[in-house]
C-alpha positions in Angstrom: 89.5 95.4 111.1 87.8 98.8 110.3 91.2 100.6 111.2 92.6 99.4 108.1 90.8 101.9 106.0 92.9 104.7 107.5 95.7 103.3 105.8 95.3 106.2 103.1 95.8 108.8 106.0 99.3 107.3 106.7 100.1 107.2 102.9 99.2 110.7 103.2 101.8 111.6 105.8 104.3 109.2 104.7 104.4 111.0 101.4 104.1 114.7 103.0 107.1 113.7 105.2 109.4 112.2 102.4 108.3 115.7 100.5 107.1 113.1 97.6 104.4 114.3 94.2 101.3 115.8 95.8 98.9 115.0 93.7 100.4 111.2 93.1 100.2 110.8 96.6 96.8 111.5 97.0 95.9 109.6 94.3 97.5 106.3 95.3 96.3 107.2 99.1 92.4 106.9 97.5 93.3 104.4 95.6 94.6 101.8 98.4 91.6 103.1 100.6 89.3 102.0 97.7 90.6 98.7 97.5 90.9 97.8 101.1 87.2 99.4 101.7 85.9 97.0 99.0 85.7 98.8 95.6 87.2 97.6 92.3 89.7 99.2 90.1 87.4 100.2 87.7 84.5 101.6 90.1 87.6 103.7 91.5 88.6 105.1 88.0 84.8 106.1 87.2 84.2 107.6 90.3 88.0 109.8 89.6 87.3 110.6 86.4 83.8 111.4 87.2 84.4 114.1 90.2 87.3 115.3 87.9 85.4 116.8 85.3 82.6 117.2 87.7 85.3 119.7 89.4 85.9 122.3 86.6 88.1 124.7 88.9 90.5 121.8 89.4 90.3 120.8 85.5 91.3 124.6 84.4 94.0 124.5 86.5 95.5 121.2 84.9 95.0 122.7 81.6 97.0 125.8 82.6 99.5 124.5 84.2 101.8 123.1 81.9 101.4 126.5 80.1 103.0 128.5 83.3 106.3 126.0 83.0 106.5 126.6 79.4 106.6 130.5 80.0 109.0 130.1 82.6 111.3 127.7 80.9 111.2 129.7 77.7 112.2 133.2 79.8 109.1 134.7 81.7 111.0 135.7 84.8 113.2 137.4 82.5 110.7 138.9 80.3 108.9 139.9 83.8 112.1 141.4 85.6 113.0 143.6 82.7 109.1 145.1 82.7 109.8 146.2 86.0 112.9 147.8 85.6 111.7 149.8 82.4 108.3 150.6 84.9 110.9 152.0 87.7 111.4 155.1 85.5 107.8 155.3 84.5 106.5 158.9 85.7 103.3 159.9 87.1 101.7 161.6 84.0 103.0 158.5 81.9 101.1 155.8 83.9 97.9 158.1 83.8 98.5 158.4 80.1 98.6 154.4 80.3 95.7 153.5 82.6 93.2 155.4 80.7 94.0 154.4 77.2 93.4 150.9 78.7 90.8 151.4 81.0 89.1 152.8 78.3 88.2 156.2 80.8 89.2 159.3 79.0 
């Protein structure tokens, strides 16, 4: 009956393979795990929340996150494509004017 608690690899796979939410399907793959291996809802949540913030790399990355889809749905590909079209006439001496002024070198 140990087999059971590789149910949360097959959620895994299921979810890869129907191309569903990432993270939600990792999330509900520990969570089944947790409660067919014995541990209660709320021993599950502490021990999430707990390696969550014990994980700060993954925490910035929430944080900035929603930020990047703002940019992009209020016009950073655009904003991004014309700076590289005004850049395709930049000149040599103009760049080295550039890089030092904010590289601080002189």
């Amino acid at each position: 009956m140990e087999w059971i608690k590789l149910i949360g690899i097959l959620i895994i796979v299921v979810g890869f393979i129907y191309k569903l939410d990432t993270i939600a399907t990792v999330v509900l793959a520990s969570l089944v795990t947790a409660l067919v291996s014995g541990v209660s809802l709320v021993e599950f949540l502490e021990i999430l929340g707990k390696e969550f913030s014990n994980q700060r790399v993954l925490t910035i990355f929430m944080v900035t996150l929603p930020l990047v889809g703002l940019s992009e749905t209020f016009g950073l590909k655009q904003r991004s494509i014309d700076l590289i079209q005004k850049i395709k006439g930049l000149t040599v001496g103009s760049f080295y004017t550039v890089y030092f002024f904010f590289s601080g070198t002189r």
